[in-house]
TORMAR-634965 format. One record per residue (C-alpha): x, y, z; residue in one letter. Coordinates in steps of 0.25 Angstrom, whole numbers, plus 5000, padded with zeros to 4 digits. Example, Ala and Ser with C-alpha at 12.3 -4.5 7.8 and 13.67 -1.06 7.14 Angstrom:
2
504949825031A
505549965029S
This chain:
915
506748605351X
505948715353X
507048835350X
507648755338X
506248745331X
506048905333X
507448935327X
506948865315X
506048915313X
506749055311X
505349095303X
504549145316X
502949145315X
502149225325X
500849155330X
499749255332X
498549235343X
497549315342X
496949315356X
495549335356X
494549345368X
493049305367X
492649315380X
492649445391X
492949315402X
494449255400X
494449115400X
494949025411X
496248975407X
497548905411X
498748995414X
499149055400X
497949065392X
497849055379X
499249115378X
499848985385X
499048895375X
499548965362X
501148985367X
501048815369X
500448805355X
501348925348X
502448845353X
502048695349X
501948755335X
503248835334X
503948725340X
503348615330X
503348695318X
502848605305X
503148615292X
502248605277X
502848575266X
502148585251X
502748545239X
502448605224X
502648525214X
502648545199X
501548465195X
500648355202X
501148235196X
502248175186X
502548065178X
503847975180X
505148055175X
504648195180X
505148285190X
504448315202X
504548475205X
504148535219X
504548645228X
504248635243X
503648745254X
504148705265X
503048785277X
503148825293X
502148875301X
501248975292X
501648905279X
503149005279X
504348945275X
504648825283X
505948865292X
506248735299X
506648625288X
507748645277X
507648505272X
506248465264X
506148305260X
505248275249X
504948125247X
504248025233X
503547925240X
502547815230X
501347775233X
501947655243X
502547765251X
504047715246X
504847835247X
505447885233X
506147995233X
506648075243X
507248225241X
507948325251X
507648465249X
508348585255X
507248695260X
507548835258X
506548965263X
505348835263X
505548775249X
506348665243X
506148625228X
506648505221X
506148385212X
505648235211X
506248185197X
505348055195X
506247955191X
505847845181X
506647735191X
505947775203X
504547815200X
503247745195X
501847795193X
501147815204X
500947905217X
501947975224X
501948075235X
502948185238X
503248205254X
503748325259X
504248335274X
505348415282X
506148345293X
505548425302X
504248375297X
504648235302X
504148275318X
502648295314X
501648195307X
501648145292X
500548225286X
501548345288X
502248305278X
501948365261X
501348255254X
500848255239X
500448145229X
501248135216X
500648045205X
501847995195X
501547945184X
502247855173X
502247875158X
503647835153X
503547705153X
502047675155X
501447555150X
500147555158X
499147645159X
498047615169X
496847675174X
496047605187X
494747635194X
494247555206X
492747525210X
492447475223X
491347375220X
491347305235X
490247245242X
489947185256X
490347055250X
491547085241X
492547205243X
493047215225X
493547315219X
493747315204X
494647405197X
494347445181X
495847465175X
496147505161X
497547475155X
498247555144X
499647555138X
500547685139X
499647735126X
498547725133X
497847625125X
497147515133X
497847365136X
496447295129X
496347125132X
497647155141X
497747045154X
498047105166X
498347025178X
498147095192X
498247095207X
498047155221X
499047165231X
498947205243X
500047195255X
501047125245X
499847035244X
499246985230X
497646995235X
496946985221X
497446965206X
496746925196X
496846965178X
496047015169X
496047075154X
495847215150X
494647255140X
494747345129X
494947455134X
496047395145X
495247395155X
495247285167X
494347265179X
495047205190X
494047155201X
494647155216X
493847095227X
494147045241X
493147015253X
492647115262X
493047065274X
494647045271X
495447155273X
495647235261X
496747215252X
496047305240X
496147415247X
497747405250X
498247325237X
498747375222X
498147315209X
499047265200X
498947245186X
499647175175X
499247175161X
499847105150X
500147215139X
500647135131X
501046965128X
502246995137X
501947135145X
501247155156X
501347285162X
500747315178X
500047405183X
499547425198X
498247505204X
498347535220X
496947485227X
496947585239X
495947665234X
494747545228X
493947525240X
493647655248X
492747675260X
492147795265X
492247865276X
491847985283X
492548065296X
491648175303X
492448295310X
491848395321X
492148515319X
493048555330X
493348415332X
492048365339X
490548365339X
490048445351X
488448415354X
487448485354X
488248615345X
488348615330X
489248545325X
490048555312X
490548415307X
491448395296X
491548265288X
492648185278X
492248065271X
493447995265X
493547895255X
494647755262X
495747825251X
495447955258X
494648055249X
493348135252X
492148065248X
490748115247X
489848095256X
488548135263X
487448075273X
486748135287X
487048135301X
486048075309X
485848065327X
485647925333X
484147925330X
484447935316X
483948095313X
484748175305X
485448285310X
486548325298X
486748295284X
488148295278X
488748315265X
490348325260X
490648445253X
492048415248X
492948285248X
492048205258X
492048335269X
490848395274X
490248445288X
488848455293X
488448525307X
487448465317X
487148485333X
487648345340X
486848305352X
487548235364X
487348095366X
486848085349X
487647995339X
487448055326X
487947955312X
488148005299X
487647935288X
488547955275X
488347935261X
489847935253X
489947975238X
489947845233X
488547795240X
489247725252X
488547755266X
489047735279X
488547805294X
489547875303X
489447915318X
489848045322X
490848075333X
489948075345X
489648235350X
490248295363X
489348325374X
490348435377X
491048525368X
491348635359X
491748645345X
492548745338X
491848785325X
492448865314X
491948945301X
492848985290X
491849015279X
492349185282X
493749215274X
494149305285X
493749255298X
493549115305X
492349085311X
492349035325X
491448945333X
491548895345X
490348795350X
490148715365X
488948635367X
488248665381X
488748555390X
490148595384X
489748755391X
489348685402X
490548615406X
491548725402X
490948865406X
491848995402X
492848895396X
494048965391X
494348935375X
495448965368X
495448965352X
496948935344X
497048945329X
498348885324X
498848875309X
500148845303X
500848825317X
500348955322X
499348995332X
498549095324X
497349115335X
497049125347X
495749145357X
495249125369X
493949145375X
492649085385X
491649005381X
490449075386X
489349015377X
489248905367X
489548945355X
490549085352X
490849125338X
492149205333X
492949235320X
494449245318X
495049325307X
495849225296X
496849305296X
497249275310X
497649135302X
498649105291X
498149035279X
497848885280X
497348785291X
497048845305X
496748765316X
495848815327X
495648755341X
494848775353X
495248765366X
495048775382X
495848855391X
496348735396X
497148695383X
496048585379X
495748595362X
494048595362X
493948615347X
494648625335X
494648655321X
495348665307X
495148795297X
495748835283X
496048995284X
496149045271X
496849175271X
496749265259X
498249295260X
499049175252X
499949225240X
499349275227X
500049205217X
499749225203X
500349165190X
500349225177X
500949225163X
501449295154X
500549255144X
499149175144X
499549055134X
501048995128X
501348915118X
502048785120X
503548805125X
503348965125X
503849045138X
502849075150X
503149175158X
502549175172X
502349265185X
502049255197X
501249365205X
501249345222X
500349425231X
499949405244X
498749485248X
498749555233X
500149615238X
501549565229X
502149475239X
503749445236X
504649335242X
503649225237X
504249075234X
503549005223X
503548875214X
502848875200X
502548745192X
501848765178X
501348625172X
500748585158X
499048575165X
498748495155X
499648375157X
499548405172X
498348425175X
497948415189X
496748425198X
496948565206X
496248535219X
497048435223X
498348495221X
499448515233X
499848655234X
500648745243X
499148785249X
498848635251X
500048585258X
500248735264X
499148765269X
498048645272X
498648505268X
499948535277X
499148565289X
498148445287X
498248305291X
497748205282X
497548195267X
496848325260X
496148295247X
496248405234X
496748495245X
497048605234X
495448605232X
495548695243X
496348815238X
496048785224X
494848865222X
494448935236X
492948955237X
491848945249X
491748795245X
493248755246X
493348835259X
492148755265X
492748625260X
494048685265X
493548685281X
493248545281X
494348505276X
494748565287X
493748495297X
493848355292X
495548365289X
496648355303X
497648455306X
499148445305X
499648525318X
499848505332X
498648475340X
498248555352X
497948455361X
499548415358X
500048525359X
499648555372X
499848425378X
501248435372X
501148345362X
502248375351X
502848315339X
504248245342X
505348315335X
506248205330X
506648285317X
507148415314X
507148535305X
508248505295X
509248625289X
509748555279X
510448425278X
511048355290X
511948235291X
512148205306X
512648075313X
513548015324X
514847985324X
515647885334X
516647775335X
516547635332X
516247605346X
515147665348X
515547825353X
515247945349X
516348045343X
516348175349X
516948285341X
517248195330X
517448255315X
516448225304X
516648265291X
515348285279X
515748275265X
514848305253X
515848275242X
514948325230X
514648455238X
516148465243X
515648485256X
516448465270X
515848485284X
516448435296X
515948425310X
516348355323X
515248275331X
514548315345X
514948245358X
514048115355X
514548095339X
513448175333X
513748245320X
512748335311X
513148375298X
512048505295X
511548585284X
512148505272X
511648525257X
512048425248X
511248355236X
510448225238X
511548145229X
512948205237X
513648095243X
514048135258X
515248075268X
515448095282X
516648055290X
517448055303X
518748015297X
519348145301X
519148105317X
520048005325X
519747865323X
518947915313X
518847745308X
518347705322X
517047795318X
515547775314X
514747895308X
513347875307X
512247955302X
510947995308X
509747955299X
508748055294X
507148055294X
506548005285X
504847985286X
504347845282X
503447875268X
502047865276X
500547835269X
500247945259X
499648035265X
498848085251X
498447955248X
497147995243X
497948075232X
498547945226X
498147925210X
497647785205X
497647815193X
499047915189X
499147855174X
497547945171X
497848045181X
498948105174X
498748045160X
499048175152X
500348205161X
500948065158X
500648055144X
501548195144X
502548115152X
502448005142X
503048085130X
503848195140X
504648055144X
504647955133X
506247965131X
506047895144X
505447785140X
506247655143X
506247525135X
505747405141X
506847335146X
507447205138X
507547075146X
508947005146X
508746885151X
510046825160X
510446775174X
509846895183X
510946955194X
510446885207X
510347015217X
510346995231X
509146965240X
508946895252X
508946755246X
510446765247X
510446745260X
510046645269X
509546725280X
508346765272X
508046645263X
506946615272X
506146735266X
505346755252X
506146745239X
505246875237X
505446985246X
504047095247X
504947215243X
506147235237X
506847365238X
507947385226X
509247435228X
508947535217X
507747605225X
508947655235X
509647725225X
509747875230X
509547815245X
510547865258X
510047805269X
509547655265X
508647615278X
507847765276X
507747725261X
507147585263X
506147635274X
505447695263X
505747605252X
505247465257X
503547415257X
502747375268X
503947405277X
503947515288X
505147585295X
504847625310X
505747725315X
505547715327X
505947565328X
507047585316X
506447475312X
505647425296X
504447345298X
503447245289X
502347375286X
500947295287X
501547235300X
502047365306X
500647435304X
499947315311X
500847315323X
501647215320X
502847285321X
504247185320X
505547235311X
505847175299X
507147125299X
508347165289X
509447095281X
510547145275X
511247055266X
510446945272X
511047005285X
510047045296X
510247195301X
509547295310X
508947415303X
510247515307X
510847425298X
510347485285X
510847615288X
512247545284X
511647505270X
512147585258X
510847605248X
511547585236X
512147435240X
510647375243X
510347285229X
508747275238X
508147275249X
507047155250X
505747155261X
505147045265X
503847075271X
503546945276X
504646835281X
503646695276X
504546615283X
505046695296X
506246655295X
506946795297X
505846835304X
505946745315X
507546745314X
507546905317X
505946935323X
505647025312X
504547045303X
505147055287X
506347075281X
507147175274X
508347125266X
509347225260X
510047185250X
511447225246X
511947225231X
512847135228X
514347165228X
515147145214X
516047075214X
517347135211X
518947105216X
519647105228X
520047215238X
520747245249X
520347265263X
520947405263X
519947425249X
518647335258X
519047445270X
518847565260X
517547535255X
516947485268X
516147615273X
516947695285X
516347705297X
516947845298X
516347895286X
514947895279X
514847925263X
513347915261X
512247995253X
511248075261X
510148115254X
510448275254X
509448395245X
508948355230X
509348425220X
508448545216X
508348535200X
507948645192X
506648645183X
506948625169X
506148725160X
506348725146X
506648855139X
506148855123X
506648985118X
507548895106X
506748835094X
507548695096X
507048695110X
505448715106X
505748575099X
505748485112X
504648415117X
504048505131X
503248405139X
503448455150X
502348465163X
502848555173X
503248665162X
503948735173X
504248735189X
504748835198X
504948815212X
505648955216X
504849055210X
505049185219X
504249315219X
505049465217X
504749575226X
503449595219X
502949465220X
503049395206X
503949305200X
504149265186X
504349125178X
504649095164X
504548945157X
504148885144X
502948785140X
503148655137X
502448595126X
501048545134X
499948635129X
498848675138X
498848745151X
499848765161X
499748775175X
500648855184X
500848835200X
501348935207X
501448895224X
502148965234X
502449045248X
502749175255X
503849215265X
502649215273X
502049085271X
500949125263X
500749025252X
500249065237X
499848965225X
499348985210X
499148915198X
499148985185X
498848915169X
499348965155X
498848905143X
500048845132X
499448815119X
């Protein structure tokens, strides 16, 4: 394992320790040293190497019927071109975590490039989130993985514009909620003295309902209460509406309830990971909101008599800090007050009788400051103790230092430079190998790339030629061999807020290497100053990092490498006989007919085959056979499954937009006119006998359950799917898949424990879960789940818990045939024809040129003016663009993002005025 992983990665990086000695008495150490300690952890992180990935994309948001353009970085250790994985998988998930769209991307030199198109037929208004991951990523935790909210909104055939707002009016006696809705039709004018009808579900459970009519101005009050002492079902429900638009339309709308009733809360975080009494002590502080953003808050820190010892205050997005001296044996309670007038009190962790802290100040651009403090009973205990100091960032060790701790506090400074751009980590040790202290620092180096946009003139005209350059320095030095994307937008119908933006510095250099959610993280590098540097650290203090732990890394603790790094496509699998056996040296032949490709092979002493390197497009059609062998119809060919991770929580949930219809008002009534020759007329109800379709009333096996199943799954959603089990792990509600038990399960009762398979049914057939691989996605009519089994009457038969019937289209009818034409179209054993999912085709950005008079005649509505995801600089650094305008007038923003040879990451935004 070890060898493989350092030939891949070919790109070798060199970690530097600076040894430093603080003290004339060396310490008393283990055999090794320091020297021992730093070889174990060099190795851990050469051997495990992780990988960033940060997707540009040409504008935030979109409307049904656009494209979504990106191009990915794919980052190794110091942010360089990522060596390991060839193969990028970029997914759509929805705001109920059902998978979308799924694309396959080659990686060439770190990038890959492609695009979403958002069809009408499978997308909606609402939130999306793009997922980014490698295989290789597949061995380490989720939060690895890119992930970035995507709001889509509707305008072709809109009928309903709504806007919501919540107020939580809940007392001690009544938990309500009442929400204020106004109503307008695709205009824009209100729905005035319209009914509505409405309701709240919640776990597939109608909780309230209730109607109402709207006022004047289409407005509607909808008042939600329950009692206090049931467990919510506000806080987990939708909001459905229904309003009566007309004496025979009604048009529906719906409001997700996750965010009505919030709570507060507040989490305290030690510097250096504890409070150590009777030394200063720096404490840092988040308050959170239940949907997880900052909230204000300020209050004091009183001791167990009730005197006040600190007072604290957030300074940016709920974080804060305040220092005070703990004394042993003392309680100390914080009484908060939260922006919107709640207060609640909070104990503090209790302090150590014995300890040290680590203390860091990173206010100096050039150096960081060092501190190191241990209380007297900690000096008493451990006398001469031998320290050592390691710095780690981006899977380097980047310092090192040891020294005796002769007294109680000792102060240093190391040089930035000794660091690369972004999160470092710094922990404290004993000579025995025990982490003491630790802490998280932002090094901002002055050494990212210069890029600077211009043009060739300062204002256009609508639809007239721009001419664009960009300039790259690093260190005020031309700097060639640059790799670049550009995006130019109409500002005015995109308008977007700047601070919260995902940008290559974002996901490169502090998102990526952060666990957990980080809100407006572009605020950050937006406008640097003293004030966003401050806030900047605690971040640092109050946010967990994303790397290997000390304490597992020398208990040797490592991630299970189940996956890895792919080179390209791969099609592997076994082959034996009917009976059973392995065939050794057997023949098998690949075929990509629309490629005219050929590749044959012969399988290892145990039947194994592996078909490597492939490139072919996601739609080719691929066959693999043993024909040419002996007994060639005795065969089996099977194939190996590939990974796939289940869609998990959104990890940006806060991010999610309640109201996408006035967020983006300007850039869907574009998209209104842009796509009107989309429009499609209502459809025209002809009234006859409907076409009975299969279900599992047809057999008497499952009579027994509801005429209604909880979910029905369509054929049509299957359409583009290879391997039907991987399709419907992500495509069924309230149902997990556990690998580990190849096994799908009723979701509520899997989460409580409660942890017994669903049965399944084929054809009113009951099968094992192996039995879907056999299943053709393109036969199923649908596939129906049954959450609950009311009578247990399959339950019982079978010990499960829920059902899952797959339902295959019915066969036409047609004439007779002969067995030797039945043997034909029966699938062979011997031979596989299937579709495996291989690259998406890159498309090329259209970009209008006007240079004819007929051509200024056509409408331009157009938002992303231009995009460009392989710009690359000369010799002298530049490189030039040319475009023309649409017909928006207004500003227009230009986003250039990009990286070096040497990992070193540059971003700029430029605007030109077109009037």
């Amino acid at each position: 394992m070890k060898g493989l992983l350092r030939f891949w990665l070919s790109l070798t990086v060199l970690a530097h320790c600076y040894l430093l000695n603080f003290a004339q008495t060396a310490p008393q150490q283990p055999a090794g040293g320091i020297n021992a300690l730093l070889t174990r952890t060099a190795g851990v992180l050469s051997n495990y190497p992780t990988e960033k990935i940060h997707l540009h994309f040409d504008k935030p948001y979109y409307s049904v019927a656009d494209t979504i353009w990106f191009k990915a970085y794919v980052s190794s250790t110091l942010n360089v071109a990522s060596p390991i994985s060839k193969v990028l998988y970029v997914d759509v998930i929805n705001e109920k975590d059902s998978l979308i769209r799924s694309l396959k991307l080659p990686v060439s030199m770190g990038t890959a490039k492609g695009q979403i198109p958002i069809d009408q037929g499978d997308f909606a208004q609402g939130n999306y989130r793009i997922r980014a991951y490698t295989q290789w990523m597949l061995n380490f935790a989720d939060d690895a993985f890119f992930s970035k909210n995507i709001f889509i909104g509707e305008a072709i055939d809109k009928q309903l514009i709504t806007h919501v707002r919540f107020k939580n009016v809940s007392t001690d006696k009544l938990r309500r909620v009442d929400a204020r809705i106004q109503f307008k039709d695709a205009d824009g004018k209100p729905y005035a003295n319209k009914n509505v009808s409405w309701q709240v579900v919640s776990g597939f459970e109608t909780t309230l309902k209730g109607r109402g009519t709207t006022d004047a101005s289409g407005y509607l009050t909808v008042v939600m209460s329950e009692k206090p002492n049931v467990e919510s079902k506000l806080n987990d429900g939708v909001l459905y509406t229904a309003i009566a638009v007309s004496d025979k339309k009604t048009v529906a709308g719906s409001f997700s309830l996750k965010k009505t009733i919030l709570e507060n809360d507040i989490q305290f975080f030690p510097e250096g990971g504890n409070l150590v009494s009777g030394i200063s002590n720096r404490v840092a502080f988040k308050a959170i909101k239940s949907d997880g953003l900052g909230v204000g808050a300020k209050g004091t820190l009183t001791d167990g008599s009730g005197k006040q010892v600190a007072t604290l205050s957030s300074e940016h997005l709920g974080m804060g800090s305040f220092t005070f001296v703990p004394q042993a044996g003392t309680n100390y309670k914080a009484n908060v007050t939260f922006a919107d007038g709640s207060t609640k009190s909070y104990n503090l962790p209790v302090a150590q009788a014995s300890g040290i802290v680590l203390s860091l100040n990173n206010s100096d651009p050039e150096k960081l400051g060092l501190k190191i403090l241990a209380n007297d009973a900690f000096m008493a205990a451990n006398p001469n103790l031998g320290l050592y100091l390691v710095g780690r960032s981006k899977g380097n060790i980047c310092y090192a230092a040891q020294m005796v701790l002769s007294s109680g506090e000792y102060a240093a400074s190391v040089a930035k430079s000794k660091f690369p751009k972004g999160i470092a980590q710094i922990t404290l040790l004993s000579a025995a190998n025990v982490p003491l202290s630790e802490r998280m620092v932002f090094i901002d180096r002055k050494d990212s790339l210069e890029l600077k946009l211009s043009s060739d003139a300062a204002s256009y005209g609508i639809k007239k030629k721009v001419k664009l350059t960009l300039d790259v320095k690093k260190m005020a030095q031309a700097f060639p061999g640059g790799d670049f994307s550009l995006s130019v937008v109409d500002e005015s119908k995109v308008p977007v807020d700047a601070d919260a933006e995902t940008t290559i510095m974002t996901s490169l250099l502090l998102s990526g290497d952060l666990k957990g959610y980080v809100e407006r993280p572009n605020y950050y590098f937006n406008k640097p100053g003293e004030k966003r540097t401050a806030d900047l650290d605690l971040l640092m203090l109050t946010q967990g990092y994303r790397s290997f732990a000390f304490t597992d890394m020398l208990a040797g603790k490592f991630p299970t490498i189940s996956y890895m790094p792919e080179q390209g496509i791969e099609i592997s699998g076994m082959l034996r006989m009917s009976n059973g056996l392995p065939v050794r040296k057997g023949t098998m032949l690949l075929s990509i007919p629309d490629k005219r490709y050929n590749k044959d092979i012969q399988t290892d002493p145990v039947g194994n085959f592996k078909f490597s390197n492939l490139v072919f497009n996601d739609s080719s059609k691929v066959v693999i056979s043993a024909k040419y062998n002996p007994n060639y119809r005795d065969m089996v060919v099977t194939l190996n499954g590939s990974p796939f991770p289940s869609p998990t929580a959104n990890p940006n949930a806060p991010d999610e937009a309640l109201n996408i219809d006035s967020l983006i008002a300007p850039y869907l009534n574009n998209s209104k006119k842009r796509y009107s020759y989309l429009h499609t007329l209502e459809d025209v109800v002809i009234r006859g006998t409907p076409e009975r379709k299969p279900s599992h009333a047809d057999y008497p096996s499952l009579s027994g359950l509801s005429s209604i199943p909880d979910h029905i799954v369509s054929g049509d959603r299957l359409t583009g799917c290879a391997m039907f089990i991987q399709c419907l792990q992500s495509m069924i509600a309230g149902v997990t898949y556990d690998q580990q038990t190849n096994n799908f399960y009723v979701t509520r009762d899997y989460n409580s424990g409660r942890r017994i398979p669903m049965s399944i049914f084929l054809n009113g057939m009951n099968i094992d879960v192996n039995g879907l691989n056999g299943i053709i996605p393109a036969e199923v009519e649908s596939v129906e789940v049954f959450l609950r089994d009311e009578l247990g009457t399959v339950n019982r038969a079978y010990n499960t818990n829920g059902v899952l019937v797959i339902n295959s289209k019915k066969k036409p009818k047609g004439t007779k045939m002969t067995r030797e034409q039945l043997m034909s179209m029966l699938p062979k054993s011997y031979e596989l024809n299937f579709s495996p999912g291989g690259y998406s085709i890159e498309k090329q950005f259209y970009s209008p040129k006007y240079e004819t008079a007929a051509s200024l005649n056509q409408n331009d509505l157009r938002t992303t003016i231009y995009w460009n995801p392989a710009v690359v600089t000369d010799a002298s650094g530049k490189a030039t663009v040319e475009f023309y305008n649409a017909d928006g007038k207004g500003n227009y923003k230009v986003i250039a993002e990009g990286w070096d040879g040497e990992g070193n990451l540059g971003r700029a935004v430029y605007r030109y005025l077109v009037k």
